[in-house]
gemmi code that builds the backbone of each chain (N, CA, C; Angstrom):
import gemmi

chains = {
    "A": [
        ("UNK", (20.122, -0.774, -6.050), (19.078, -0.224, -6.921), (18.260, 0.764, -6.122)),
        ("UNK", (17.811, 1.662, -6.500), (17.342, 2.895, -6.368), (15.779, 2.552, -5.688)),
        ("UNK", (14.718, 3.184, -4.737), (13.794, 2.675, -4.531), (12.722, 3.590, -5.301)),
        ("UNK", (11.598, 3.275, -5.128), (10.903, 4.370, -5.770), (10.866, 5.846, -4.753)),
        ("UNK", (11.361, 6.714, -5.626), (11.109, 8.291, -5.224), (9.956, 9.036, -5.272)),
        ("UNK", (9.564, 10.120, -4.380), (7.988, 10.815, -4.583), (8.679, 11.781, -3.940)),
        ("UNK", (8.489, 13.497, -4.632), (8.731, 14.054, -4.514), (7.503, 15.334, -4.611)),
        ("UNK", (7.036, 16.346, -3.986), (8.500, 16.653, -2.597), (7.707, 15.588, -1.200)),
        ("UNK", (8.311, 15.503, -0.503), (7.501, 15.017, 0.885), (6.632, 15.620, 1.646)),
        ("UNK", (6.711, 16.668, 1.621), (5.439, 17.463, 2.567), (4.711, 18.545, 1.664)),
        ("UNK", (3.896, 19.042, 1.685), (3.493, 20.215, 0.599), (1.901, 20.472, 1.534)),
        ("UNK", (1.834, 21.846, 1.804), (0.648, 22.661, 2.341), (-0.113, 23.892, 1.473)),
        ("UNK", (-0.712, 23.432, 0.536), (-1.626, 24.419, 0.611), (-2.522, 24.989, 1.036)),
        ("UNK", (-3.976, 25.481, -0.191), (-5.380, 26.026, 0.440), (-6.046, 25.596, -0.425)),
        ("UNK", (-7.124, 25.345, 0.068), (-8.429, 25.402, -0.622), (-8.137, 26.155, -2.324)),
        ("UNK", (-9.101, 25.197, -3.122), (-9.140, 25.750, -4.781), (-8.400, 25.694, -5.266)),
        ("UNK", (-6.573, 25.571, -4.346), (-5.676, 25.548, -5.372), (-5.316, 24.265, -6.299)),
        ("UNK", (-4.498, 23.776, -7.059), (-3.983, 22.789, -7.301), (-2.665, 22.394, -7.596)),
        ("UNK", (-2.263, 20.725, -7.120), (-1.094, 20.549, -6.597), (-0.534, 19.310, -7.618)),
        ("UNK", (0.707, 19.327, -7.811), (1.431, 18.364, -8.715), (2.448, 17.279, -8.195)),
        ("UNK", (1.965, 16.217, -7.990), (3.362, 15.280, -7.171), (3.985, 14.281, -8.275)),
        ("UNK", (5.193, 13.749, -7.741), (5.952, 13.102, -8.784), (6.575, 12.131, -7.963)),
        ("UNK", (6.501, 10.976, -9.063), (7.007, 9.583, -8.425), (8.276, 9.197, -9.797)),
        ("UNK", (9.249, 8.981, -9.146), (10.092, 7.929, -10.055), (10.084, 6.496, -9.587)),
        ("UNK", (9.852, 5.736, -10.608), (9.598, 4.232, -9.882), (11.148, 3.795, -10.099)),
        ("UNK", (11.372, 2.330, -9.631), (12.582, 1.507, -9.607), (12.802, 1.380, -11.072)),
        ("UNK", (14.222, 1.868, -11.164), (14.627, 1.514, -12.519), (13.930, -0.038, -12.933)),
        ("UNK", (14.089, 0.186, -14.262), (13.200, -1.075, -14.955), (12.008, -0.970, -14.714)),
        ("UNK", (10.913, -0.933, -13.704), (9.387, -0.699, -13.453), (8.896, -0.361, -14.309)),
        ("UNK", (7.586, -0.323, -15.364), (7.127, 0.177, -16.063), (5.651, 0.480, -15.558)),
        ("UNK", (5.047, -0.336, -14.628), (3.914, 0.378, -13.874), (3.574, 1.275, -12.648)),
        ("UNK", (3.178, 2.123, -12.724), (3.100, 3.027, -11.463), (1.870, 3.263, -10.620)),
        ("UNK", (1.151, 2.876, -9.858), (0.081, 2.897, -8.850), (0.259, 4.638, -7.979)),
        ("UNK", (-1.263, 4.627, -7.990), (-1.217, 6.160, -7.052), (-1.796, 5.034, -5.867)),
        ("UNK", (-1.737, 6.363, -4.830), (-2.500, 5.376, -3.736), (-2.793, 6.209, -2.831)),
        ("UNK", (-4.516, 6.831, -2.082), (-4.493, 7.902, -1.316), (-4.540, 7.087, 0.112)),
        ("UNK", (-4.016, 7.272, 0.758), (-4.149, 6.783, 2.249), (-4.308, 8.509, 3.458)),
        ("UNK", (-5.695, 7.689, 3.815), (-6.335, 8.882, 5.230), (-6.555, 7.411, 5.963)),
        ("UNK", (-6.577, 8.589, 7.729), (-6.753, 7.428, 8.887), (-7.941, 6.919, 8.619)),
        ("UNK", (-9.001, 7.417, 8.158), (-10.239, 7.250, 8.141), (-10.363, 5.968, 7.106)),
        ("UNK", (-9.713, 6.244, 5.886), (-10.420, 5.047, 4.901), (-9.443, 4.674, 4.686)),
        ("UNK", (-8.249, 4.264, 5.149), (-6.995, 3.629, 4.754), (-6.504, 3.689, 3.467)),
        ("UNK", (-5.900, 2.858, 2.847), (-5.144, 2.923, 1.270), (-6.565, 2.807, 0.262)),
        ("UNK", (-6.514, 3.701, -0.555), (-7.731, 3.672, -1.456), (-6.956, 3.439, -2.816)),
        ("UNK", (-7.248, 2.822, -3.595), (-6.421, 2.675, -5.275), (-6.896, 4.065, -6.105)),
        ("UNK", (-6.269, 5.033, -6.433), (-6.623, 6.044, -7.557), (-6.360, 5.697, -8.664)),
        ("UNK", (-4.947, 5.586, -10.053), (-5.115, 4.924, -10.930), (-3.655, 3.729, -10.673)),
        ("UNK", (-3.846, 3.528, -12.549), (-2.710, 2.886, -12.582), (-1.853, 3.430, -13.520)),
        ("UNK", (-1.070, 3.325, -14.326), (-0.289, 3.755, -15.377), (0.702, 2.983, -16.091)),
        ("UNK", (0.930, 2.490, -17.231), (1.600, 1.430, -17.598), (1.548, 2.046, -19.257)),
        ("UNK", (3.047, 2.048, -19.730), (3.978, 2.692, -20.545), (2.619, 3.961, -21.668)),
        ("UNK", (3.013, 4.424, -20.355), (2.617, 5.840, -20.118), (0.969, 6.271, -20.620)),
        ("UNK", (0.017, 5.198, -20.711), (-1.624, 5.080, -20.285), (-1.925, 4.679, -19.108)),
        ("UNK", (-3.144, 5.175, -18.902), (-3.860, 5.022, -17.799), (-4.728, 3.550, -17.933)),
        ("UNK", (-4.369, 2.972, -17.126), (-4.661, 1.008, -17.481), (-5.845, 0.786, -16.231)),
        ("UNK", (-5.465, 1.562, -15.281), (-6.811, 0.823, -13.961), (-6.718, 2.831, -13.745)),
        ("UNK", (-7.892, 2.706, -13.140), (-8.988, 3.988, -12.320), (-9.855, 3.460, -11.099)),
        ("UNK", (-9.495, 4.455, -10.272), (-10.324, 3.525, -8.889), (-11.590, 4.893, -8.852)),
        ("UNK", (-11.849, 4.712, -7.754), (-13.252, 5.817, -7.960), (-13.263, 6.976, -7.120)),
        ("UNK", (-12.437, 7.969, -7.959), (-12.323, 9.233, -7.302), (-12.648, 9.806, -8.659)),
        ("UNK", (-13.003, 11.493, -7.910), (-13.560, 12.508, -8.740), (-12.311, 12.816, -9.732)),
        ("UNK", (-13.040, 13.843, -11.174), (-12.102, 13.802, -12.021), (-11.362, 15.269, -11.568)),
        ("UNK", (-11.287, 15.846, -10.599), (-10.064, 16.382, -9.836), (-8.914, 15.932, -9.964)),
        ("UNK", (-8.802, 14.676, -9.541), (-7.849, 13.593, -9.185), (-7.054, 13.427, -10.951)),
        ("UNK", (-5.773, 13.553, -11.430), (-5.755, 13.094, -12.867), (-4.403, 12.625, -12.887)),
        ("UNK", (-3.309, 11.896, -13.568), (-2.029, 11.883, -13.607), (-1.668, 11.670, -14.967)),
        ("UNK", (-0.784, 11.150, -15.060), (-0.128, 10.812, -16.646), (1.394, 10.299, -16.010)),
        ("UNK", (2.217, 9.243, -17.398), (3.004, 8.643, -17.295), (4.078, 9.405, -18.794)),
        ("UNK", (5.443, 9.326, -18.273), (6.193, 9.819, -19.244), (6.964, 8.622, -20.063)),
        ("UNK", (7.801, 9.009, -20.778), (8.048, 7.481, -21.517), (9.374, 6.870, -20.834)),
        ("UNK", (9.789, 7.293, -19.343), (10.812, 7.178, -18.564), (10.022, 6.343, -17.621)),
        ("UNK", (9.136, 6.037, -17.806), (8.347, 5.827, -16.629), (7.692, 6.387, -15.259)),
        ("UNK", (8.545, 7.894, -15.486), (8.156, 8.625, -14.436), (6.658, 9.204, -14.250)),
        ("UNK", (5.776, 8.731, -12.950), (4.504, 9.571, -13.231), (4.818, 10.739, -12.057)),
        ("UNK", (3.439, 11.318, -12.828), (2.841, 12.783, -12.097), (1.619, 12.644, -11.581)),
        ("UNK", (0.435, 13.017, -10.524), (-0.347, 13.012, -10.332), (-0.614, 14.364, -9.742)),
        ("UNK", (-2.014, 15.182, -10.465), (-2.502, 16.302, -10.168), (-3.975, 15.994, -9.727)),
        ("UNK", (-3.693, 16.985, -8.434), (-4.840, 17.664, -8.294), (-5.501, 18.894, -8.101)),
        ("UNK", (-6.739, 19.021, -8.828), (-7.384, 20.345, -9.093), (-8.323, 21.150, -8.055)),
        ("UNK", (-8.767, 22.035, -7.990), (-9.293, 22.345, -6.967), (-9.426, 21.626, -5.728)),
        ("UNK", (-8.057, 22.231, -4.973), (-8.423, 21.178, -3.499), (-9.362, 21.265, -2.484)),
        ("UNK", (-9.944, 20.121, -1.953), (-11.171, 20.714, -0.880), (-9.877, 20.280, 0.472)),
        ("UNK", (-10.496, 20.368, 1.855), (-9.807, 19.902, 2.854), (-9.719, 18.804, 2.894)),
        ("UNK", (-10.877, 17.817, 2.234), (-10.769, 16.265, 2.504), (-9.612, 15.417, 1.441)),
        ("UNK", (-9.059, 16.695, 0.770), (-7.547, 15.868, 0.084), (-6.955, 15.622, 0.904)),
        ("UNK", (-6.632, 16.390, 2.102), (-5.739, 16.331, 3.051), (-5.047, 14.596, 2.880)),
        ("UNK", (-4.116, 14.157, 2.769), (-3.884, 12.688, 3.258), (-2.250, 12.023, 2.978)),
        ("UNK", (-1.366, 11.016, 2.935), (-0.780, 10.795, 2.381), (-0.986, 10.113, 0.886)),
        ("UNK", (-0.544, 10.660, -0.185), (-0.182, 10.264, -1.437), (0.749, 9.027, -1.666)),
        ("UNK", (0.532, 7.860, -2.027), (1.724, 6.951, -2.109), (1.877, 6.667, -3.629)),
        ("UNK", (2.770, 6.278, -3.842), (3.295, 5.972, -5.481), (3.983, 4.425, -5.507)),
        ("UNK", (3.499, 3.831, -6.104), (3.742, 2.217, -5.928), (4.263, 1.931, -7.392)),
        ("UNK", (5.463, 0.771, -7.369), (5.681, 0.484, -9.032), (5.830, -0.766, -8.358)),
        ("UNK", (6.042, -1.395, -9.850), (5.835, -3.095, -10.432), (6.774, -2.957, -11.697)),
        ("UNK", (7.276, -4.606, -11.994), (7.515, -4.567, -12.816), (6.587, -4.235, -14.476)),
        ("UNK", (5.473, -4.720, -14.675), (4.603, -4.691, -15.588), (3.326, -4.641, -14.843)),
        ("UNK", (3.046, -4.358, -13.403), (1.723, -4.653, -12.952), (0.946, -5.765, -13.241)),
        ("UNK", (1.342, -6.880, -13.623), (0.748, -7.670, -13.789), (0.439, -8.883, -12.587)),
        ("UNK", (-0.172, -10.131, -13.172), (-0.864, -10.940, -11.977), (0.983, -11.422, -10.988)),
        ("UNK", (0.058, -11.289, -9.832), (1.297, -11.846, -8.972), (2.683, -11.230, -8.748)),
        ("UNK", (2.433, -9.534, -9.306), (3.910, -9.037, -9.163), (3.757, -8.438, -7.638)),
        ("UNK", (5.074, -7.655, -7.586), (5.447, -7.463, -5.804), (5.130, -5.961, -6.168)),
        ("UNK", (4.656, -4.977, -5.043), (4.335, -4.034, -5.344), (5.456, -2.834, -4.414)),
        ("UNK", (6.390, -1.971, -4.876), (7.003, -1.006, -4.243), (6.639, 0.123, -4.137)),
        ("UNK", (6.551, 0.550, -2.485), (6.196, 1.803, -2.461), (7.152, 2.911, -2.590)),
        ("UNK", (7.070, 4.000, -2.598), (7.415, 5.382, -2.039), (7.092, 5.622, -0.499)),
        ("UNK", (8.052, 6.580, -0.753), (7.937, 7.239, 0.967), (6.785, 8.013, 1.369)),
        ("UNK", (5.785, 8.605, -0.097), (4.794, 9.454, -0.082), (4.992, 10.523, -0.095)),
        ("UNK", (4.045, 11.146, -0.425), (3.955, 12.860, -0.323), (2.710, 13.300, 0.410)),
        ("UNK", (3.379, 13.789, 1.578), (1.717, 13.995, 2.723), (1.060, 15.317, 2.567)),
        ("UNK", (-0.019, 15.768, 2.124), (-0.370, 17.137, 1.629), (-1.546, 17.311, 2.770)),
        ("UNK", (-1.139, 18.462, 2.909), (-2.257, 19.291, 4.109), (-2.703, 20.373, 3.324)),
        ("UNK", (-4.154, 19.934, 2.850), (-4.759, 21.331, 2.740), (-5.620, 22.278, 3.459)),
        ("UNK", (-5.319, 23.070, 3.669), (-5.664, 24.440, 4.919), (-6.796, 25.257, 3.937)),
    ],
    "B": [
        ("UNK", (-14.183, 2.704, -0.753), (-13.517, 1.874, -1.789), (-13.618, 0.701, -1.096)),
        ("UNK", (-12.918, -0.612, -1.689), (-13.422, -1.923, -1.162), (-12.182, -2.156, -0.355)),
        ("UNK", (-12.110, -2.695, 1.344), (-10.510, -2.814, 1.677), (-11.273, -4.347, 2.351)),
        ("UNK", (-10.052, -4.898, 2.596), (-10.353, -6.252, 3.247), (-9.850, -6.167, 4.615)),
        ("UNK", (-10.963, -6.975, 5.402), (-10.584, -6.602, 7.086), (-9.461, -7.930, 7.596)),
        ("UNK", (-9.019, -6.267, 8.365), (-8.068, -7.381, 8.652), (-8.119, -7.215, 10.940)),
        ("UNK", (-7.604, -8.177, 11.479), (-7.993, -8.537, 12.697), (-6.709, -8.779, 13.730)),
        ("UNK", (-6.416, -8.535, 14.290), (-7.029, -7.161, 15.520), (-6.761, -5.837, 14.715)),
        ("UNK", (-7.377, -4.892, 15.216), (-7.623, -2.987, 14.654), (-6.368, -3.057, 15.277)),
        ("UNK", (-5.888, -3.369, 16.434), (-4.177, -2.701, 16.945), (-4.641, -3.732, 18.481)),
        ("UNK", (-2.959, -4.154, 18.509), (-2.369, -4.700, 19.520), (-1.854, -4.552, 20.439)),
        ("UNK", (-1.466, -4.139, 21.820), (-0.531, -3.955, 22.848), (0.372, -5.517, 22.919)),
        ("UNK", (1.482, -5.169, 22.887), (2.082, -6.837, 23.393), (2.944, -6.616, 24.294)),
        ("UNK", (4.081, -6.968, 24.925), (5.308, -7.413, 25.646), (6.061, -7.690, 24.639)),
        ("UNK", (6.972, -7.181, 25.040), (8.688, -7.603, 24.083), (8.391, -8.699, 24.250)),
        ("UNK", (9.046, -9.383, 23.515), (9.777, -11.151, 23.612), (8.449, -11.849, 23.105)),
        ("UNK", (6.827, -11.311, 23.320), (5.876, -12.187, 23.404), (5.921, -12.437, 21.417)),
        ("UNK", (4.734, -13.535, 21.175), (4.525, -13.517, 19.292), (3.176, -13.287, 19.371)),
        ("UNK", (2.976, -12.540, 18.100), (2.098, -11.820, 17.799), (1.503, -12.437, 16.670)),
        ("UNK", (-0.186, -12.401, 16.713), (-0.871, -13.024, 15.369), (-1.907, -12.403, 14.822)),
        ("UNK", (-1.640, -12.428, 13.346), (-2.893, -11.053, 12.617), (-3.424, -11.911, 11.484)),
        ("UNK", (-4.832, -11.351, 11.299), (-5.140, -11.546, 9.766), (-5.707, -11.148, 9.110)),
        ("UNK", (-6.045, -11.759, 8.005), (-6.541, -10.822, 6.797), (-7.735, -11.431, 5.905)),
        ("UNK", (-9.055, -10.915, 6.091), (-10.115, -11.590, 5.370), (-11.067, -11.667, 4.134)),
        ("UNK", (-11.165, -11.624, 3.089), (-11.808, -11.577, 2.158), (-13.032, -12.002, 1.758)),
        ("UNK", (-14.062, -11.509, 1.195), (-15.250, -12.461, 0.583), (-15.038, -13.086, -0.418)),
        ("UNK", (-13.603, -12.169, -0.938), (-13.279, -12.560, -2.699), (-11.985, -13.550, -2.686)),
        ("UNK", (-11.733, -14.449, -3.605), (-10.778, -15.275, -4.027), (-9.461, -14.472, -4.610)),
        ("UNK", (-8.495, -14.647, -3.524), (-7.110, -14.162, -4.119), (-6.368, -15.050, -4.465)),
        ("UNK", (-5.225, -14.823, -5.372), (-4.291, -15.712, -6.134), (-2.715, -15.243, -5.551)),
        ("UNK", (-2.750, -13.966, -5.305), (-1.710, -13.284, -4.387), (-1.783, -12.588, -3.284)),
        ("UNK", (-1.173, -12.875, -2.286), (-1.260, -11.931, -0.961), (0.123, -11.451, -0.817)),
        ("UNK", (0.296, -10.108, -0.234), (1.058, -9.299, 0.262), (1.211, -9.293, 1.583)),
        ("UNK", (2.105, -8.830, 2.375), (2.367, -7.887, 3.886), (3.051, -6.985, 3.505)),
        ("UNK", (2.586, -6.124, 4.180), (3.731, -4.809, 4.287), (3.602, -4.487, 6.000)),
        ("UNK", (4.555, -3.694, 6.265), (4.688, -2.431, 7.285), (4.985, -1.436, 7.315)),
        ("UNK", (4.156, -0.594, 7.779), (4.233, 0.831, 8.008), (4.515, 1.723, 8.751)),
        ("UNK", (5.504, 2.412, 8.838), (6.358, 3.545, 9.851), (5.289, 4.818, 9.652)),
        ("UNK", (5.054, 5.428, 10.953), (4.790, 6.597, 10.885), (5.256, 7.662, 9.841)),
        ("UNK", (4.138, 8.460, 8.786), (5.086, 9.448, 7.568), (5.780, 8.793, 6.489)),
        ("UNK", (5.825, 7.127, 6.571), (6.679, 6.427, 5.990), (5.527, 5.622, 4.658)),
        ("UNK", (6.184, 5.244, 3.665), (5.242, 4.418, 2.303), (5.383, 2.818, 3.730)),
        ("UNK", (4.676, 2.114, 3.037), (4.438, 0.597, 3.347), (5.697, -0.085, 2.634)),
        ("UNK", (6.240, -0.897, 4.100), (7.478, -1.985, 2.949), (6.972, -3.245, 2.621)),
        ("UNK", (7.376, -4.457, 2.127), (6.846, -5.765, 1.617), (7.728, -6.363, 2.687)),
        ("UNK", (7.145, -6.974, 3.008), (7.465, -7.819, 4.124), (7.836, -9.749, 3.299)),
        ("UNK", (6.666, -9.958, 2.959), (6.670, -11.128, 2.421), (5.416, -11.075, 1.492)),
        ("UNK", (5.829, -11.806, 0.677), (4.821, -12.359, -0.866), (3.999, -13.863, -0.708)),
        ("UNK", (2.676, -13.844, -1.200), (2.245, -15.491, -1.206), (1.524, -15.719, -2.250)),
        ("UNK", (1.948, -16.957, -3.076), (1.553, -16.984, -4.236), (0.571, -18.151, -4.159)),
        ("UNK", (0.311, -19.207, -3.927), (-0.233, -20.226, -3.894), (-0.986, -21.088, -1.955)),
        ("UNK", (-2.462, -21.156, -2.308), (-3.148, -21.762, -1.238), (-1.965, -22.789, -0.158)),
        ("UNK", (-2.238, -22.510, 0.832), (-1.528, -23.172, 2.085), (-0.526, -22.815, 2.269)),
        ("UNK", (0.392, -21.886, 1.071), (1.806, -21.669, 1.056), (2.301, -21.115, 2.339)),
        ("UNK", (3.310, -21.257, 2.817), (4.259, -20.750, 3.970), (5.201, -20.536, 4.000)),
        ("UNK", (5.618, -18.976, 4.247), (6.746, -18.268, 3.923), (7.481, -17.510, 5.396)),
        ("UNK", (8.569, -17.183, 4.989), (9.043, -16.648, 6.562), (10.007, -15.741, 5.916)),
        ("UNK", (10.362, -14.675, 6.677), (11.425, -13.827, 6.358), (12.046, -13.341, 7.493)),
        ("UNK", (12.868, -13.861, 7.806), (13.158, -13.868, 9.574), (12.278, -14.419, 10.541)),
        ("UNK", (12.286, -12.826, 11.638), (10.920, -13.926, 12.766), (9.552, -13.691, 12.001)),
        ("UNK", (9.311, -13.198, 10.998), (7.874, -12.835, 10.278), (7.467, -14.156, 9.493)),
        ("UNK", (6.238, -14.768, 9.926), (5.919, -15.863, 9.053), (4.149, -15.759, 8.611)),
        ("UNK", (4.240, -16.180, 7.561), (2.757, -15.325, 6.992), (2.697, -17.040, 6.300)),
        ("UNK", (1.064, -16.741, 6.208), (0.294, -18.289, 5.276), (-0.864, -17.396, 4.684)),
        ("UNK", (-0.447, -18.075, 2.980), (-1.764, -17.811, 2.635), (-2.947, -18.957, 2.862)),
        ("UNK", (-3.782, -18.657, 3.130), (-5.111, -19.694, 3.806), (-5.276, -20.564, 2.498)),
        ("UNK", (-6.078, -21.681, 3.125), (-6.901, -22.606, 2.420), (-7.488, -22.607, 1.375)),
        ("UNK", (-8.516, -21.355, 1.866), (-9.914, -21.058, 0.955), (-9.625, -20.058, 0.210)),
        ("UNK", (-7.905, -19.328, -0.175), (-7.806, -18.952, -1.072), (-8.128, -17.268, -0.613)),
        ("UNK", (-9.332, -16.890, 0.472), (-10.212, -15.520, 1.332), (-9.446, -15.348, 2.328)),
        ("UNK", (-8.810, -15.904, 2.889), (-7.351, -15.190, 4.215), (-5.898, -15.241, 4.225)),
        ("UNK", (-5.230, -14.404, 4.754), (-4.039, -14.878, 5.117), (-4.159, -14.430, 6.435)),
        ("UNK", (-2.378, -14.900, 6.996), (-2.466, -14.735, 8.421), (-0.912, -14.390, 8.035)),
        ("UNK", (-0.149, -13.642, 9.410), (0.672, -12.973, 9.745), (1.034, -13.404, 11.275)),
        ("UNK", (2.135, -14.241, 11.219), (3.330, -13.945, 12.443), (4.458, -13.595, 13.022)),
        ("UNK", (4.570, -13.275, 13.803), (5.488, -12.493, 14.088), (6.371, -13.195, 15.728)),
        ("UNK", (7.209, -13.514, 15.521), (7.878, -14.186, 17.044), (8.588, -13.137, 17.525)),
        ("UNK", (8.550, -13.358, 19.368), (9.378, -12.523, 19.916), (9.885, -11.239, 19.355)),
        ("UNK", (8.733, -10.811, 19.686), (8.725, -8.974, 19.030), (9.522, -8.388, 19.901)),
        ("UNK", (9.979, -7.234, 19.187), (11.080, -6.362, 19.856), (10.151, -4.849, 19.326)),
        ("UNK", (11.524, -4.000, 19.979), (10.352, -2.950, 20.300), (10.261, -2.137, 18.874)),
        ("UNK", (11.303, -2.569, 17.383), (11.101, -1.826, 16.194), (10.163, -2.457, 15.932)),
        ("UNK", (9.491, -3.425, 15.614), (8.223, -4.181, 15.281), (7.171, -2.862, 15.472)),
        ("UNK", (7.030, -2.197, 16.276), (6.216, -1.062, 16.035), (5.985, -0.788, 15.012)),
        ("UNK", (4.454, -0.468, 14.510), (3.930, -0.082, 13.076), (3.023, -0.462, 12.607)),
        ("UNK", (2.225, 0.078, 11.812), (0.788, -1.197, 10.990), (0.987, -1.927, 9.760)),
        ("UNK", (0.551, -2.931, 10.294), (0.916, -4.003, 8.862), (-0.219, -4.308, 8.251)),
        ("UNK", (-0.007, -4.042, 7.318), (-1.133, -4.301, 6.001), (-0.851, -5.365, 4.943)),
        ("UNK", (-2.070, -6.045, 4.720), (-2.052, -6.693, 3.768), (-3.182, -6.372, 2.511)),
        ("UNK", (-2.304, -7.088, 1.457), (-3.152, -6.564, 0.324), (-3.195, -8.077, -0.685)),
        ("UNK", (-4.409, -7.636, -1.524), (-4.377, -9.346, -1.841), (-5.237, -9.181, -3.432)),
        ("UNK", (-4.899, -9.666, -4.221), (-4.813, -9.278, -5.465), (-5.575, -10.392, -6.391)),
        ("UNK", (-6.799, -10.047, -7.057), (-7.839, -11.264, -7.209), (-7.505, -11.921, -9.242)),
        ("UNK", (-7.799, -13.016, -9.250), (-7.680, -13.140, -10.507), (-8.012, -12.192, -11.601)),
        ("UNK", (-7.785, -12.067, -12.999), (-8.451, -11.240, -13.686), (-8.086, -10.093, -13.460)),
        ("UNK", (-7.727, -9.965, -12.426), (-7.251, -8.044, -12.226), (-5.753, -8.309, -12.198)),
        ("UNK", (-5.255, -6.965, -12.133), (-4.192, -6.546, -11.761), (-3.947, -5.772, -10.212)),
        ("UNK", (-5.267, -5.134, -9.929), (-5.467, -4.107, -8.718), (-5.479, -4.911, -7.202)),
        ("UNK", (-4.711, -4.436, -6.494), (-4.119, -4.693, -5.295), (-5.282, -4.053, -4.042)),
        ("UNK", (-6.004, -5.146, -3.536), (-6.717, -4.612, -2.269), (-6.817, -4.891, -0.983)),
        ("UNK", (-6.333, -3.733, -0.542), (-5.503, -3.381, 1.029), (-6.696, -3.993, 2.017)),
        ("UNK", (-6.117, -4.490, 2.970), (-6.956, -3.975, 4.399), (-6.885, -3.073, 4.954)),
        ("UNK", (-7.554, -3.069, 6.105), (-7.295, -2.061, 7.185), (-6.449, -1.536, 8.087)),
        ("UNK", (-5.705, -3.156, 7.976), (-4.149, -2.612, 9.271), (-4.462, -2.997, 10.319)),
        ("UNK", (-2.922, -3.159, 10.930), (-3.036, -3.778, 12.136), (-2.139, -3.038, 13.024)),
        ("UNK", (-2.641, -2.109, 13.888), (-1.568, -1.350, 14.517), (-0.673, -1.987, 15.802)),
        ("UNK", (0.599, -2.303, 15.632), (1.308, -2.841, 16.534), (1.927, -2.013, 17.192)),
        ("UNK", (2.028, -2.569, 18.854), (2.650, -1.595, 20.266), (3.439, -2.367, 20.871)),
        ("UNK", (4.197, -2.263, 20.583), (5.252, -3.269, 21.842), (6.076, -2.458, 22.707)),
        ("UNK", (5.529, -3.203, 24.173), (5.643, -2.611, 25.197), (7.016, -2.728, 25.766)),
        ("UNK", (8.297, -2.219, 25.792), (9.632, -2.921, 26.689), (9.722, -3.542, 28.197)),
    ],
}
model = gemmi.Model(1)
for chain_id, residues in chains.items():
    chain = gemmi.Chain(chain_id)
    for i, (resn, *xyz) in enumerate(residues, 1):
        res = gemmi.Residue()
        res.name, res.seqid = resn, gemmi.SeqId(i, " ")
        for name, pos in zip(("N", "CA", "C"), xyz):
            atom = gemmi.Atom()
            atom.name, atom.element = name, gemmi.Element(name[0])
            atom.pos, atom.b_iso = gemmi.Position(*pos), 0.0
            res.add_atom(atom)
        chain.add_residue(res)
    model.add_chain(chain)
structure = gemmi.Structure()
structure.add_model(model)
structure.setup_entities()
């Protein structure tokens, strides 16, 4: 079985612009977790997504936005970048996100903004 | 954001030696996680804990979720030198669904 995918892996922009990443979770998965990880504040929760709404929001600016397709595949955008996006992006699925499930990551998408 | 500490910040060890970490909460979890983390790499699951005192192993990796429901702990026997990496745990409170990480534990094993 396939693991979860995040695509592309590295991506550099600049300042103001904005950037689009994509996660395919494990076949069958229907929930998808963002997840920003910097050295500084470690794994932070951004949202959640579950057949294709936004179910949990952690507390980032509304820069930060994604959406879920009815494949399960999400997207997560962000809008005007400052430098402190800089970080790895992780993409986590579950079966239903619910209590006590196992959580799979992605490999991430590490974005440097310049 | 809220992360749960976890103890030692990073380790130096000796091959062959075992290694012990943990993970602390103010809040009541019902599930705990491990993962490890490769440099550039997502976090893998190491092992799952579902229930107080439980004890699980997945090779030389043996993890307990605590007593009081607020820790787990993480071991590791006779480390070798891929054991390199930070291991995180995450621990997931009733009522929610949302998964909250610690800080990590950066492991060095020395040959």
């Amino acid at each position: 079985k396939a693991g979860v995918t995040q695509t592309p892996r590295y991506l550099i922009k600049t300042r103001g612009q904005q950037v689009t990443l994509s996660c395919s979770p494990i076949s069958g998965h229907r929930s998808v977790s963002w997840y920003q990880q910097t050295p500084g504040q470690g794994l932070q929760f951004l949202f959640e997504y579950f057949s294709e709404t936004q179910r949990n929001k952690g507390n980032f600016p509304g820069r930060f936005s994604g959406r879920q397709f009815s494949n399960s595949r999400s997207e997560m955008n962000v809008s005007t970048l400052e430098l402190g996006d800089s970080a790895l992006y992780l993409c986590a699925s579950s079966l239903d996100g619910g209590a006590a499930e196992k959580l799979f990551f992605g490999s991430g998408t590490q974005l440097s903004v310049l | 954001g809220q992360q749960l500490n976890q103890s030692p910040q990073s380790m130096f060890i000796q091959e062959g030696e075992d290694v012990s970490m943990n993970c602390t909460s103010s809040s009541i979890f019902n599930t705990w996680l491990w993962y490890k983390q490769d440099p550039g790499e997502g976090p893998v699951l190491l092992i799952a804990l579902y229930k107080a005192g439980e004890l699980t192993s997945n090779g030389r990796l043996t993890a307990q979720f605590g007593i009081t429901r607020k820790d787990s702990f993480l071991n590791i026997s006779a480390s070798i030198p891929s054991d390199v990496g930070i291991y995180f745990c995450a621990g997931q409170a009733s009522g929610t669904y949302k998964y909250i990480f610690g800080t990590g534990t950066r492991l060095k094993v020395l040959a």
